[in-house]
C-alpha positions in Angstrom: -57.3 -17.7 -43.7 -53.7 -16.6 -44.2 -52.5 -13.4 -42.9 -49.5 -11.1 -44.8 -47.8 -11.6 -41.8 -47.8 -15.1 -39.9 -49.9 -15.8 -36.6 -48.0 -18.1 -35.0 -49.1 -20.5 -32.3 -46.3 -22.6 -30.1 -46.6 -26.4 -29.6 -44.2 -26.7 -26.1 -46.8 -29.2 -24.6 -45.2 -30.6 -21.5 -42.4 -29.2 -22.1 -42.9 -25.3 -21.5 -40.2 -24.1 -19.4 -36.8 -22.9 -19.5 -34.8 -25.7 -20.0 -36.7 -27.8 -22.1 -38.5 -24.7 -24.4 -35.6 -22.9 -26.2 -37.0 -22.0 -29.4 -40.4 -21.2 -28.2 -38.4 -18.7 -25.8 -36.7 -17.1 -28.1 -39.8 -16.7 -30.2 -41.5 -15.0 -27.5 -38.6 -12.5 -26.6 -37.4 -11.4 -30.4 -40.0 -12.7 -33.2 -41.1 -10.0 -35.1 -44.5 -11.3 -35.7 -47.5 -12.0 -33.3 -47.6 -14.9 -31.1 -51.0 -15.6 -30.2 -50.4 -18.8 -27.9 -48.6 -21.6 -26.6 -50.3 -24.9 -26.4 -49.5 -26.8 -23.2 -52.3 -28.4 -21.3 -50.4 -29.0 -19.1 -49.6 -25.5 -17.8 -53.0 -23.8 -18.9 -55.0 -21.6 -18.6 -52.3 -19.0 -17.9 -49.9 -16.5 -19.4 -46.3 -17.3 -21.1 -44.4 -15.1 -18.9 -45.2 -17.2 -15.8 -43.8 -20.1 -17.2 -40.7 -18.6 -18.8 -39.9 -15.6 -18.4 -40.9 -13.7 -21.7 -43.9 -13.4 -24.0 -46.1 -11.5 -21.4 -49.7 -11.0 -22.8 -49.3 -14.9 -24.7 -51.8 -17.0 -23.6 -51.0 -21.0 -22.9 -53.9 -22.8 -24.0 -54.5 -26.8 -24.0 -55.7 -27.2 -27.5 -54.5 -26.6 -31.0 -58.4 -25.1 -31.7 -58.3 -23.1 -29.3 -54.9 -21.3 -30.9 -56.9 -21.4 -33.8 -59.8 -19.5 -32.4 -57.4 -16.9 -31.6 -56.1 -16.3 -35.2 -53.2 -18.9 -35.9 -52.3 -19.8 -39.2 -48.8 -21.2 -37.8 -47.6 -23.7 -35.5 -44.3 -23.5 -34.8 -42.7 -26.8 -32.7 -41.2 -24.9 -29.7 -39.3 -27.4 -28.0 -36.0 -30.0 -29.0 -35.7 -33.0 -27.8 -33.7 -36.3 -27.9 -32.0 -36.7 -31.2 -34.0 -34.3 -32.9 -37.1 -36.6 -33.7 -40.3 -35.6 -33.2 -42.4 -36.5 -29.6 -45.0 -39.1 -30.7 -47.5 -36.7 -28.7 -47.0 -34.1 -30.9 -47.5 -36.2 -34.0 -51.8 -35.5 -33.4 -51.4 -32.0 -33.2 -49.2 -31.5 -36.1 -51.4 -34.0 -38.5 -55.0 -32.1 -37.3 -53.2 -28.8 -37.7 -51.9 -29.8 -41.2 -54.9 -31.4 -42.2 -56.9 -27.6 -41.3 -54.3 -25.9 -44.0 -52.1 -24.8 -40.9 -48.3 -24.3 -41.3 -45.8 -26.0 -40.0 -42.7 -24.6 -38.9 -40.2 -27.4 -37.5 -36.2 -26.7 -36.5 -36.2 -30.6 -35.3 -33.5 -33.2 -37.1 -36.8 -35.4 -38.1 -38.4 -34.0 -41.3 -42.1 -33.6 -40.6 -43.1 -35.1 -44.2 -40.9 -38.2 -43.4 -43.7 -39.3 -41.5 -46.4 -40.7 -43.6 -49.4 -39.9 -41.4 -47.9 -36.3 -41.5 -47.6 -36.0 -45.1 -51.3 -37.5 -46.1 -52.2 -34.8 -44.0 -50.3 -31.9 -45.4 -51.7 -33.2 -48.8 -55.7 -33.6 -47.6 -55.5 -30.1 -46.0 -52.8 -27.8 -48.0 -51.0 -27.4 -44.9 -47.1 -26.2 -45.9 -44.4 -27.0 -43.9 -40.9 -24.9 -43.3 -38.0 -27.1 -42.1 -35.8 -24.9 -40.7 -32.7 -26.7 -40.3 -33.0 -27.9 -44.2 -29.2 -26.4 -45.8 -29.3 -25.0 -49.5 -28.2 -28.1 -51.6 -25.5 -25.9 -53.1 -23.0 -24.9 -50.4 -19.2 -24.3 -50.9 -15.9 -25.6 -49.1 -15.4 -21.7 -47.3 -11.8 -20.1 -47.5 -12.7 -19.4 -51.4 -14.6 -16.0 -50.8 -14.1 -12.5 -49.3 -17.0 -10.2 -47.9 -17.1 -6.8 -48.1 -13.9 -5.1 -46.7 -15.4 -2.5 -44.7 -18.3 -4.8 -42.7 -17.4 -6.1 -39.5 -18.1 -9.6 -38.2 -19.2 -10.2 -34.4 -19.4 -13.6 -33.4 -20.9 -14.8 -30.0 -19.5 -17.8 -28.8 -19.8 -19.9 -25.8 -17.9 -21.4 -22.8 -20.8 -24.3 -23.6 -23.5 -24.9 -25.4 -27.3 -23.0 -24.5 -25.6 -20.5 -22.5 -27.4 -17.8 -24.7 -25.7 -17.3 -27.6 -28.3 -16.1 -29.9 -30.1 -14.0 -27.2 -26.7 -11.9 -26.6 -26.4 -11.8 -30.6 -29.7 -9.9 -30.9 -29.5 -7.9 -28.2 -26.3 -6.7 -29.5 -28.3 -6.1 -33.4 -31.2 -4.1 -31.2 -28.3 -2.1 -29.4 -26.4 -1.0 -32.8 -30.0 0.3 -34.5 -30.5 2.2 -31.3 -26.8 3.7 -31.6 -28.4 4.2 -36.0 -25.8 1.7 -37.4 -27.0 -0.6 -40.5 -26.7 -4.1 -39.0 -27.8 -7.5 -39.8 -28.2 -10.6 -38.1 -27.0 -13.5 -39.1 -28.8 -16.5 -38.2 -26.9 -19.7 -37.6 -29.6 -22.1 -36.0 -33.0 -23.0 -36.2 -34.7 -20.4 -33.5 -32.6 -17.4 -34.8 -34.1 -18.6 -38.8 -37.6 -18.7 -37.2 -37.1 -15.3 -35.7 -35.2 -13.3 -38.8 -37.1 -15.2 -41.6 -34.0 -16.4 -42.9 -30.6 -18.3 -42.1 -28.8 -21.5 -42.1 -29.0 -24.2 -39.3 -24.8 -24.7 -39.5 -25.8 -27.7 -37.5 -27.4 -29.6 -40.3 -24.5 -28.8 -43.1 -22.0 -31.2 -44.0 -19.0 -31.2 -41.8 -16.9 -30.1 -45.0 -19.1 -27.4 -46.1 -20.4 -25.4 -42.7 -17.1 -23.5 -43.1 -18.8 -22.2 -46.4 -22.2 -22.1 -45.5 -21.0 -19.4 -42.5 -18.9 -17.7 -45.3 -21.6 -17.4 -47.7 -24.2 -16.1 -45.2 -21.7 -13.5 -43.7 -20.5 -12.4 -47.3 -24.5 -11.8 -48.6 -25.3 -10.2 -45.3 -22.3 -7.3 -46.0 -23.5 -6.2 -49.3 -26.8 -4.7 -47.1 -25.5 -3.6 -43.5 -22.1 -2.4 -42.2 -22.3 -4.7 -38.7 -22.7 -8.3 -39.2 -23.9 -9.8 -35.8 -23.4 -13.7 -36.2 -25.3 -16.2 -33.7 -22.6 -18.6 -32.6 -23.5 -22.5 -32.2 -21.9 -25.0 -29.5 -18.9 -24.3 -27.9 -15.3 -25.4 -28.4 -15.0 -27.3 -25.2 -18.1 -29.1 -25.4 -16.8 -32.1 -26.7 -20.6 -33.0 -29.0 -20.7 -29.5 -30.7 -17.2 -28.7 -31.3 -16.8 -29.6 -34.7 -19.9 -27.4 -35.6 -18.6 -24.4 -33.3 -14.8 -24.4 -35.5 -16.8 -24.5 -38.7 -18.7 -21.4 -38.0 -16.1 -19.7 -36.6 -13.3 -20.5 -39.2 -16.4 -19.6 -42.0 -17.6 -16.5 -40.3 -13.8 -15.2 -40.1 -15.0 -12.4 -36.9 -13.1 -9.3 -36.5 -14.5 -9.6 -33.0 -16.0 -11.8 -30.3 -18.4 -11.7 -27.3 -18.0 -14.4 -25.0 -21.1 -15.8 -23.3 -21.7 -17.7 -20.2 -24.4 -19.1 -18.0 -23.6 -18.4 -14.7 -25.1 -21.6 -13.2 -23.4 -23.7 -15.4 -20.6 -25.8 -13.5 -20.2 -28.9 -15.6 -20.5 -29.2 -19.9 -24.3 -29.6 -20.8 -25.6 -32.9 -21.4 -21.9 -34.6 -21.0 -21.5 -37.8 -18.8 -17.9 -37.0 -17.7 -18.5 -34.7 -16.0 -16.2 -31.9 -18.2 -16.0 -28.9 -16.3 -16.5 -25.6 -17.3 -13.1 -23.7 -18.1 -12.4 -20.8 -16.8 -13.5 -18.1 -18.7 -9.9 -16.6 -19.2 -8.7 -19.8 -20.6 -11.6 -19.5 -23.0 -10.6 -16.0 -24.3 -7.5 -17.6 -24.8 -8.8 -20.8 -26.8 -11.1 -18.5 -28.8 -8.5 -16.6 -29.8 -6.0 -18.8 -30.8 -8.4 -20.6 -32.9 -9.9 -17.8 -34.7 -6.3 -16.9 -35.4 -5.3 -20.4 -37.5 -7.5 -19.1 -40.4 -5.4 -16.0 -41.1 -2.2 -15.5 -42.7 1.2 -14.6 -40.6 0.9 -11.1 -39.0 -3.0 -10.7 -39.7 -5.0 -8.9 -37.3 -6.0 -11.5 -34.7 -9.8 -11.5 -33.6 -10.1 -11.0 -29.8 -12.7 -11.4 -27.5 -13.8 -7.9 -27.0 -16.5 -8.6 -24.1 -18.2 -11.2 -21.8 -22.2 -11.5 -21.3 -23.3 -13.3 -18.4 -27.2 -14.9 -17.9 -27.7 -14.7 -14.9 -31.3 -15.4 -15.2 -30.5 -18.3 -12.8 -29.8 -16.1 -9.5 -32.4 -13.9 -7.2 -29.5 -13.0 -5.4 -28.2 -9.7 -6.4 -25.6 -9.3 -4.7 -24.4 -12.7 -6.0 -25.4 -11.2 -9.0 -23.0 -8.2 -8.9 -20.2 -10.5 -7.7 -20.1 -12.6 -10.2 -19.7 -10.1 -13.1 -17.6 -8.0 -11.4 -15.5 -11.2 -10.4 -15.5 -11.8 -14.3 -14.0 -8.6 -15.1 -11.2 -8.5 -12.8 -10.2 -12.0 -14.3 -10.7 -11.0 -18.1 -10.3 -7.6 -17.8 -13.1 -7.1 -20.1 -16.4 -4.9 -20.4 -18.9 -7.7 -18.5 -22.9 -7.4 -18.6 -25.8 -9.3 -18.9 -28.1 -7.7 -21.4 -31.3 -9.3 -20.5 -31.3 -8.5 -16.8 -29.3 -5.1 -16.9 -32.0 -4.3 -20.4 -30.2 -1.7 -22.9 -27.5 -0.6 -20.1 -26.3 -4.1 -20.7 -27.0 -4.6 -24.1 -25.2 -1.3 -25.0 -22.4 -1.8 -23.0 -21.2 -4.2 -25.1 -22.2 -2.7 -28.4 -19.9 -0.1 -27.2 -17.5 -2.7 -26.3 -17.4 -3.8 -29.9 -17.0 -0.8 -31.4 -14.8 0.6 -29.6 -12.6 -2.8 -29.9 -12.8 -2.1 -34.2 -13.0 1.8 -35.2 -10.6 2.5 -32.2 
């Protein structure tokens, strides 16, 4: 039986932990709708929060009946991997829970009904499926459109790629409705879709058209709120996800940035040279400049108007402390980290940001 509003369960199995379990993390920390399990055998009987840090009260179960037993009616895919196919072990689950009139909610490259097993299912049983990095069919080259003049644009972006992005971007959306500003968040990947309901995964567009996808999203989300949070993708210096990361933020055209870092994070994700991470000065720098090649001669320029640090990675807190006071002597910018300092943090930079653009 469908509910109004989904029952989700999470398929993470094997894979449920913090590096491997993005979306499922995300889900767990922001979604607006119930979660009502992860299936992993491998890690249960026992709850989320153990495994990840968020989604206390979420049972991990081993079995796609038993999420059912507790009142799913959607299975969202909570993990990425290699090239964006889907793991041939979750292939079984997907087709049983397609085949009992389940929905499927996938951000992976590989379309679910690609695979024939997958759709005969989906046919036998009625259950739907939701790609959530499929782009509207109908997107523009950006640069042809202006939003609304009085909304303001935040974008987050990164000194890499998964440094936290999109968990900064809401926590700075949660921190502007506490302060009673009309905000929206613009989602720009396939978690932040599966949390807000609606987006574009700038990741999937057509190099030539992300520019515009960005554009249009920002310009539609101005006509309903004054503060248009954007989730920023990739990084700059990450030598994969570049391309991606100028498109968004050429399309998105912010009046202001947040910078976001892992404090862990020596060397570029995933890359086999070994790129290090810049400082984080010299990506204020690089942010800014290329924000600034959109706009005409003696336009405002955008600036990076604060840094958020996960430092999720460290016990230590006087290591803690350290580091984000380190990173404000060398940026001389308002630092937190909104998840371990909770609102304090996440406030601090929404006052950041506002201070930066009404002065």
């Amino acid at each position: 039986m469908k509910h109004s509003s989904p029952r989700v369960a999470i398929l993470a199995e094997g894979l449920f932990a913090p590096e491997t379990a993005k979306t499922a993390i995300g889900a767990l920390r922001y979604a607006p709708y119930p979660i009502v399990a992860v299936i992993d055998s491998t890690r249960a009987p026992s709850d989320a929060a153990a495994h990840v840090g968020a989604g206390a009260g979420a049972p991990v179960v081993g079995t796609l009946g038993e999420s059912l037993a507790l009142g799913a009616d959607v299975l969202l895919i909570g993990t990425a991997s290699a090239g964006g196919r889907i793991p041939d072990a979750y292939r079984p689950v997907l087709a049983q829970a397609l085949a009992q009139g389940v929905d499927v909610w996938s951000g992976l490259h590989e379309r679910v009904l690609a695979d024939p097993e997958l759709a005969s299912a989906a046919a036998r049983g009625g259950g739907r499926v939701r790609e959530l990095r499929e782009p509207p069919p109908d997107l523009p080259v950006g640069g042809n459109r202006r939003r609304r003049e009085a909304a303001k644009v935040v974008l987050t972006v990164g000194t890499d790629a998964a440094v936290g992005k999109m968990t900064v971007a809401l926590e700075i959306v949660a921190a502007l409705k506490r302060a009673g500003q009309r905000v929206a968040f613009v989602a720009t990947g396939q978690t932040g879709i599966a949390i807000a309901g609606s987006g574009i995964a700038v990741d999937a567009v057509v190099a030539d058209f992300i520019a515009g996808a960005a554009e249009r999203m920002v310009c539609e989300a101005a006509e309903r709120a004054d503060w248009l949070i954007v989730e920023g993708q990739g990084s700059l210096m990450h030598p994969g996800f570049s391309g991606v990361t100028l498109g968004l933020l050429h399309g998105s055209a912010p009046d202001a940035m947040v910078l976001c870092h892992d404090m862990r994070r020596q060397q570029v994700k995933g890359n086999v040279f070994g790129l290090p991470i810049r400082r984080l000065s010299e990506c204020v720098r690089i942010y800014e400049d290329a924000a600034s090649w959109r706009n005409p001669p003696g336009s405002p320029r955008a600036r990076v108007v604060a840094v958020a640090i996960n430092t999720s990675s460290s016990t230590n807190g006087d290591l803690v402390r350290a580091t984000l006071d380190g990173a404000r002597v060398e940026t001389g910018l308002p630092v937190f980290d909104p998840v371990r300092q909770g609102e304090s943090g996440a406030d601090g930079i929404a006052d950041a940001v506002r201070g930066a653009l009404l002065g």
